[in-house]
C-alpha positions in Angstrom: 9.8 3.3 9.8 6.8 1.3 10.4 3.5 -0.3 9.1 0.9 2.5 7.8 -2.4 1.0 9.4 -5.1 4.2 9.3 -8.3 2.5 8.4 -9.6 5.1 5.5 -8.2 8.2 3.6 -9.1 11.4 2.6 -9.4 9.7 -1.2 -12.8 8.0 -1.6 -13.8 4.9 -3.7 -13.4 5.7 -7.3 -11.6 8.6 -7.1 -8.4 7.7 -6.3 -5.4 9.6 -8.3 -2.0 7.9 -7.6 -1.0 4.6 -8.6 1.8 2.2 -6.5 3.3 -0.9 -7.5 2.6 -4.0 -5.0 5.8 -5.7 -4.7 5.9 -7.7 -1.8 4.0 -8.8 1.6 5.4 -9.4 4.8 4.2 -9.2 8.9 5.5 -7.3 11.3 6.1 -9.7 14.6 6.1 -6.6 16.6 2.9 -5.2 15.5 1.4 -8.9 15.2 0.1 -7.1 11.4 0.5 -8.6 7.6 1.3 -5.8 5.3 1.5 -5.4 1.4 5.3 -3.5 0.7 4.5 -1.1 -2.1 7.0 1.4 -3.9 5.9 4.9 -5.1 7.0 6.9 -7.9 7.7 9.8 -5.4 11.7 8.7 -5.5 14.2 7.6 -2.9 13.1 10.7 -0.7 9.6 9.4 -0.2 8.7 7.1 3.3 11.2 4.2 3.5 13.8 5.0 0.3 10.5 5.2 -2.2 8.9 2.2 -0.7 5.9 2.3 2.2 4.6 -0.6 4.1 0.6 -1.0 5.0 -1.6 -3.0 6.8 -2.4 -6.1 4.6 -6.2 -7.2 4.1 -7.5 -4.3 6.5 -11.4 -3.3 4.8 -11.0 -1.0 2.0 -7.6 0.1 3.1 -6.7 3.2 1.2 -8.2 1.1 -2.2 -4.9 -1.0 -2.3 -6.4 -4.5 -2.2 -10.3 -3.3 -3.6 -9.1 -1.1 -6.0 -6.5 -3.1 -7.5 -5.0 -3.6 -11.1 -2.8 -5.7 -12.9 -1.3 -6.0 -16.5 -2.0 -8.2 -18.9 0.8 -9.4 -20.8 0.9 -10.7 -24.6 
């Protein structure tokens, strides 16, 4: 349990090959950090019940806030 906060990953821009659903935002007061919580498709047995927290607004920060998508409804 925690707040992922590595600055980079092995992906690089444009290339990344896993999508996650942004669901939330919150800070830890512990770790004075904002973080984005995201679930994965991975299941239940996957970080925190499916679900991971990361740091929120850090540069570039696996390509969750710069390499973001949304869907358009009609």
């Amino acid at each position: 349990k925690g707040v992922f906060k590595r600055r980079t990953c092995e992906s690089q821009l444009f290339t990344m090959d896993h999508a996650m659903a942004i669901i939330g935002y919150g800070y830890d007061e512990g770790l004075k950090l904002p973080y984005w919580i995201i679930k994965n498709s991975y299941g239940a047995g996957w970080g925190e019940k499916g679900y991971i927290r990361t740091i929120k607004d850090a540069y570039k920060m696996c390509g969750v806030a710069y390499e973001a998508y949304t869907a358009k409804l009609s």
